[in-house]
C-alpha positions as CSV (number, residue, x, y, z in Angstrom):
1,X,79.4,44.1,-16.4
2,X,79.0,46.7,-19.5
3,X,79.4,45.4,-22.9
4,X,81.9,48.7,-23.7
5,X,83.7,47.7,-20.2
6,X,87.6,49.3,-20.5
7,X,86.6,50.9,-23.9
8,X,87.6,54.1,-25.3
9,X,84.6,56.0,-27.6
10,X,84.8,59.1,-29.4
11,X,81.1,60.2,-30.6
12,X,81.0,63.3,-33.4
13,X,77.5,65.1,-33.0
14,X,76.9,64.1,-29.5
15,X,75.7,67.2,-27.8
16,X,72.1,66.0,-29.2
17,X,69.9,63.6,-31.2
18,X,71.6,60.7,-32.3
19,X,75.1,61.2,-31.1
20,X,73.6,62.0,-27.7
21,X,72.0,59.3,-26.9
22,X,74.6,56.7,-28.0
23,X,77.0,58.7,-26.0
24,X,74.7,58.1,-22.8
25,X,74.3,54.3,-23.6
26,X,77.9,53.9,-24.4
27,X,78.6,55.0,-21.3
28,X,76.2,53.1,-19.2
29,X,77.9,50.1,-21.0
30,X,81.2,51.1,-19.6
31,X,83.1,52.8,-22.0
32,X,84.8,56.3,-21.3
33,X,83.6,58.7,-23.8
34,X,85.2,62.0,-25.9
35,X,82.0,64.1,-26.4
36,X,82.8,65.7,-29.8
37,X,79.9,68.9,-31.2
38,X,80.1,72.7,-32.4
39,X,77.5,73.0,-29.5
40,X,79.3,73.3,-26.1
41,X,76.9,74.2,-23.8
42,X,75.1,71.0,-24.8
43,X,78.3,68.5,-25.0
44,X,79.2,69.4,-21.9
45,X,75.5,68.7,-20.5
46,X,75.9,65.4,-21.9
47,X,79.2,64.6,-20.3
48,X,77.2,66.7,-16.8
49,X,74.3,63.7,-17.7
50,X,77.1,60.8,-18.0
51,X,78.9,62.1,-14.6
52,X,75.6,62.3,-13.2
53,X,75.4,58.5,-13.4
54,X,78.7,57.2,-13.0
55,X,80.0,57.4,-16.5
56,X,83.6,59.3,-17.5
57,X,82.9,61.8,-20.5
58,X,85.5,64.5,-21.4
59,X,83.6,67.2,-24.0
60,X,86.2,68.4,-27.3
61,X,84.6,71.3,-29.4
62,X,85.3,69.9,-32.9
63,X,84.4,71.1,-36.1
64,X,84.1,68.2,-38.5
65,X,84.6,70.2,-41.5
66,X,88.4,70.7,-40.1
67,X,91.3,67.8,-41.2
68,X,93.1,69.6,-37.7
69,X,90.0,69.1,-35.0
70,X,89.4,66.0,-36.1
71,X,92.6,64.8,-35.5
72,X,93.1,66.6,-32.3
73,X,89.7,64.7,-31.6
74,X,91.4,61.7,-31.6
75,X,94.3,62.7,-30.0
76,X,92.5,64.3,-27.2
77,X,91.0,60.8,-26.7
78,X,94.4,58.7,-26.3
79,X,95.6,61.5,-24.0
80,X,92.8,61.5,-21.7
81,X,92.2,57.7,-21.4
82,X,95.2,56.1,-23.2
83,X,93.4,54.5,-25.7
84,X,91.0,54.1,-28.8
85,X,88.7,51.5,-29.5
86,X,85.5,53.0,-31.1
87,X,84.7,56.2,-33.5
88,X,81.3,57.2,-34.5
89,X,81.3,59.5,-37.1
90,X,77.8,60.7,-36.2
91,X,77.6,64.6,-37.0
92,X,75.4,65.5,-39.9
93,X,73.2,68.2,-41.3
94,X,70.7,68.1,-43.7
95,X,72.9,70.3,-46.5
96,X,72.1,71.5,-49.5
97,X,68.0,71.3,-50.1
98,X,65.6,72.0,-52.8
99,X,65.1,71.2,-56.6
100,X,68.5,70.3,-58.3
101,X,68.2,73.6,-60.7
102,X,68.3,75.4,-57.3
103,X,71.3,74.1,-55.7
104,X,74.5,76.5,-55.3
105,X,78.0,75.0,-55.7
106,X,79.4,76.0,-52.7
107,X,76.2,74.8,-50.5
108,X,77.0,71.2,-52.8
109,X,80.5,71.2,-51.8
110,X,79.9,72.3,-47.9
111,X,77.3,69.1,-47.6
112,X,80.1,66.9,-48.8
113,X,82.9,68.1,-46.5
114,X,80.8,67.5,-43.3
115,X,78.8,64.5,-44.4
116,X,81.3,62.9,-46.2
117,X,85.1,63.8,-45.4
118,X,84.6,64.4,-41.9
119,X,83.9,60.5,-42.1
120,X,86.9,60.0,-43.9
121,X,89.0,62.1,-41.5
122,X,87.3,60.2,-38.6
123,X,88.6,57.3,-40.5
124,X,91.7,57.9,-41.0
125,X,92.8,59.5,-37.9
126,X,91.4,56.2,-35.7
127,X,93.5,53.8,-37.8
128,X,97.1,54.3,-36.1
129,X,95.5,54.2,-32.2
130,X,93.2,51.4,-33.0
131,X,96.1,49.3,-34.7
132,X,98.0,49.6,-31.2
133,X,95.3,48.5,-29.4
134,X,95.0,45.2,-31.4
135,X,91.9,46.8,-33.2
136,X,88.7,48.6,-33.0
137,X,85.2,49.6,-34.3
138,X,84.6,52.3,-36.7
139,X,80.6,53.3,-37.1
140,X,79.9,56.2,-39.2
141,X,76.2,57.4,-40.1
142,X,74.8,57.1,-43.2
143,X,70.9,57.1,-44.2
144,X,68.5,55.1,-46.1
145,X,68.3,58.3,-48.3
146,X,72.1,56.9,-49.3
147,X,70.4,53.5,-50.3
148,X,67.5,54.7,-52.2
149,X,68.1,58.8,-53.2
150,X,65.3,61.4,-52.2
151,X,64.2,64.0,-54.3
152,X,65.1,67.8,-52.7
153,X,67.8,65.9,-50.9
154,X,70.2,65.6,-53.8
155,X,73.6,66.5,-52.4
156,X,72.4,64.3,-48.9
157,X,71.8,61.6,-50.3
158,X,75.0,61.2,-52.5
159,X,77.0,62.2,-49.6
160,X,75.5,59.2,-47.4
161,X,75.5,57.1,-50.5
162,X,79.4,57.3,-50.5
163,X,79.8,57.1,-46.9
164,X,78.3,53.5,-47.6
165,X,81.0,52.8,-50.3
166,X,83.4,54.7,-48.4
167,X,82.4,52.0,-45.3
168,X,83.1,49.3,-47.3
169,X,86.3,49.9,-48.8
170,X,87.6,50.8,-45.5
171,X,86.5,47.5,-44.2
172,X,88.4,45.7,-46.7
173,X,91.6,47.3,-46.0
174,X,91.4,47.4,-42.6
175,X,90.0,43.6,-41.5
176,X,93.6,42.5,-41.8
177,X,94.2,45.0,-38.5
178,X,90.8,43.9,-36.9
179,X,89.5,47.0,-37.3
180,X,85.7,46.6,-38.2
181,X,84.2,49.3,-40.2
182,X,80.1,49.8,-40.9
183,X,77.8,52.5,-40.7
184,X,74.3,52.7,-39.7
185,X,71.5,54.0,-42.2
186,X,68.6,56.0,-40.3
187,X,65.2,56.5,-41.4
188,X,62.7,59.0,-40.2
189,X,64.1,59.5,-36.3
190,X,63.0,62.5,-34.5
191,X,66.0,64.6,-33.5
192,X,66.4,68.5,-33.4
193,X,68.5,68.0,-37.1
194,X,64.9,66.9,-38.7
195,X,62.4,69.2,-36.5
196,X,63.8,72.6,-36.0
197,X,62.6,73.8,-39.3
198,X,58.8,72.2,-39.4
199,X,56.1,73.4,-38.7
200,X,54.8,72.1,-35.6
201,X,58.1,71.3,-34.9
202,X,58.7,68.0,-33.0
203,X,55.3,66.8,-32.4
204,X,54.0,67.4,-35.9
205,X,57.5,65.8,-37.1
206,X,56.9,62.7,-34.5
207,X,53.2,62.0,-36.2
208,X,54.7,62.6,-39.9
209,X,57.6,60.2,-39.2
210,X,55.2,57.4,-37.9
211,X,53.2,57.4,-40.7
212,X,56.0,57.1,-43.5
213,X,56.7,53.3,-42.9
214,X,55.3,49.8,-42.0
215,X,56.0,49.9,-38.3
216,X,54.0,52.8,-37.6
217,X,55.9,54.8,-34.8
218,X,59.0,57.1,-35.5
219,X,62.3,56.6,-35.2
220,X,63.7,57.5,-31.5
221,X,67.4,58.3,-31.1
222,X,67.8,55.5,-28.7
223,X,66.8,52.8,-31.9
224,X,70.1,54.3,-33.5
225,X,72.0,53.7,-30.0
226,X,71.4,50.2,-29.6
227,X,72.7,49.4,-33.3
228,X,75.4,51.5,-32.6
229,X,76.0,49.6,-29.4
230,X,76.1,46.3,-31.1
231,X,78.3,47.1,-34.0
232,X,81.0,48.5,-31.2
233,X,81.0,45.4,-29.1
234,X,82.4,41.9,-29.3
235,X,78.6,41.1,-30.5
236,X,79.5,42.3,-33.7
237,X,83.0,40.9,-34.1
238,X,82.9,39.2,-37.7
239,X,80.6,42.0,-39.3
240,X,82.4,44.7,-41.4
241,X,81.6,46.6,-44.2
242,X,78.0,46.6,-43.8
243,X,75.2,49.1,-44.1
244,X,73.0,48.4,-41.1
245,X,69.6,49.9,-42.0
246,X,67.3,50.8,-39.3
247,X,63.9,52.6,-40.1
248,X,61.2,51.1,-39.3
249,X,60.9,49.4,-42.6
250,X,61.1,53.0,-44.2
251,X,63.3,51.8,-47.2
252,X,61.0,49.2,-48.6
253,X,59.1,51.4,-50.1
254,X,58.7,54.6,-51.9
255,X,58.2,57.5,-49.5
256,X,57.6,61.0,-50.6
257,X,58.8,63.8,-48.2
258,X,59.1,67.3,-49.2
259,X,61.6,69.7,-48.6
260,X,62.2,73.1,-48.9
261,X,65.0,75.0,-50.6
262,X,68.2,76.5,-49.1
263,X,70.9,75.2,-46.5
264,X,70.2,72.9,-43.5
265,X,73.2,73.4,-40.9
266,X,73.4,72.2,-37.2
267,X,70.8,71.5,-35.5
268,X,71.3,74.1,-33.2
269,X,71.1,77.1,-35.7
270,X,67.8,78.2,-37.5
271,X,68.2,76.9,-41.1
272,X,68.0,79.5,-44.0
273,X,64.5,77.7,-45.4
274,X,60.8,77.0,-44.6
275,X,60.3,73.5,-44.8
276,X,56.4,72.5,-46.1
C-alpha cells in the first residue's frame, strides 16, 4: 500500500531533474500523475518510465509563464482522473544572472513570471478542485538562495524569496479548507537546470556541489522527492506554511558560487552565458 494511494498529482517541470524524479516516486506511491514541461519528448518518457512500472501518467505541454496552460493544467487533471489532491509547482530556471549593473528589465521581469507567478497560478487554480475533495497539498519550489540571497543571482533569489512568503500567506488562508501549503528550499542538487552551462558539465558540477556544504556529497533529485513525498501525504498533515530546507546543510553557512552573466532558460535549451 502507497502512501499517495487514490491520489491525484500534477508535477510542473517533470520531464527532468527535480520534477522528474518526484513524478516517478509519486507514482510508485500510488498516485496518478499529470506530467506537466515545455519539453515533450521528455514528459512523455517520464509518463513511458511510470507505465513501464505500473504507474498511470498522462503528459500536458504547459507553459508556466501562461495564466491559460496553467489552468488547463489543472483542468486536464480532474478530467482525466476526476480529482485533485496535490500540485507541485516545480518548474524553474536559473533567470536573470550576472552583476546587478548588468541585469536587463525584461530578463528581471521574465524570471519573476516563471519563478514566481507560475506558483501563484499553480496556486490559485488547485484551490476550487482541492476544496471539493475535502482538501489537498500544495508544494511549490523555492531555494535556500530565497533564505539567504546569492550574489549574480539577484532576480532568483527574490523570486524564491517570495515564493516563501507567498507559501505562507497561502497557508494561512487556506488551512480553514485543509489545504496545506509549503514549499521545499534546494541547495546544490545536480540536475540538467544547474549543469548544462558548466564546464565539465555534470561530473565537474557533482564534485563542485559536494564540496559547498557540511555533508559532503551533492544534492540528488531523489533528496528533493522524498521531501516532496512527505509534505503530500497524511505524514505531513498538521504542517503548512513552511519552508522545508534541504541542502545538505548548504544554508548554514556562507557559500560563494559564481555565475556568469545573461539569461538561464529551461534546462533543455543552451543558456545565452558561459558560466566560470
Amino acid at each position: 500500500m502507497g502512501k499517495l494511494d487514490g491520489k491525484v498529482a500534477v508535477i510542473t517541470g517533470a520531464a527532468s531533474g527535480m520534477g522528474r524524479a518526484t513524478a516517478l516516486r509519486f507514482a510508485k506511491e500510488g498516485a496518478a500523475i499529470v506530467v506537466a514541461d515545455l519539453n515533450s519528448q521528455a514528459g512523455e518518457a517520464t509518463v513511458s518510465e511510470i507505465a513501464a512500472s505500473g504507474g498511470r501518467a498522462v503528459f500536458q505541454h504547459t507553459d508556466v509563464a501562461s495564466d491559460a496552460a496553467i489552468k488547463a493544467l489543472i483542468n486536464r487533471a480532474v478530467s482525466e482522473y476526476g480529482r485533485l489532491d496535490i500540485t507541485y509547482n516545480n518548474a524553474g530556471i536559473g533567470g536573470a544572472t550576472g552583476r546587478l549593473e548588468d541585469l536587463t528589465a525584461p530578463d528581471w521581469d521574465k524570471s519573476f513570471v516563471i519563478l514566481t507567478r507560475a506558483v501563484f497560478l499553480g496556486i490559485k487554480y488547485s484551490v476550487a478542485p482541492m476544496r471539493k475533495v475535502g482538501g489537498g497539498s500544495i508544494i511549490s519550489t523555492s531555494s535556500v538562495a530565497g533564505l539567504r540571497g546569492v550574489a549574480g543571482l539577484h532576480a532568483y533569489s527574490a523570486a524564491k524569496a517570495a515564493v516563501v512568503s507567498l507559501t505562507e500567506s497561502a497557508a494561512i488562508e487556506l488551512g480553514h479548507d485543509r489545504i496545506r501549503v509549503n514549499c521545499i528550499c534546494p541547495g546544490g542538487v545536480v540536475t540538467p537546470l544547474v549543469y548544462r552551462g558548466m564546464r565539465g558539465g555534470e561530473d565537474a558540477a557533482r564534485s563542485a556541489m559536494a564540496r559547498s556544504q557540511p555533508i559532503p556529497r551533492a544534492g540528488r533529485p531523489e533528496d528533493i522527492a522524498a521531501m516532496a513525498l512527505f509534505l503530500a501525504s497524511d505524514d505531513a498533515e498538521w504542517i503548512t506554511g513552511t519552508a522545508m530546507v534541504v541542502d545538505g546543510g548548504m544554508n548554514t553557512g556562507n557559500t560563494r558560487i559564481k555565475f556568469g552573466s545573461g539569461f538561464s532558460g529551461p534546462s533543455f535549451e543552451r543558456p545565452d552565458r558561459t558560466n566560470s
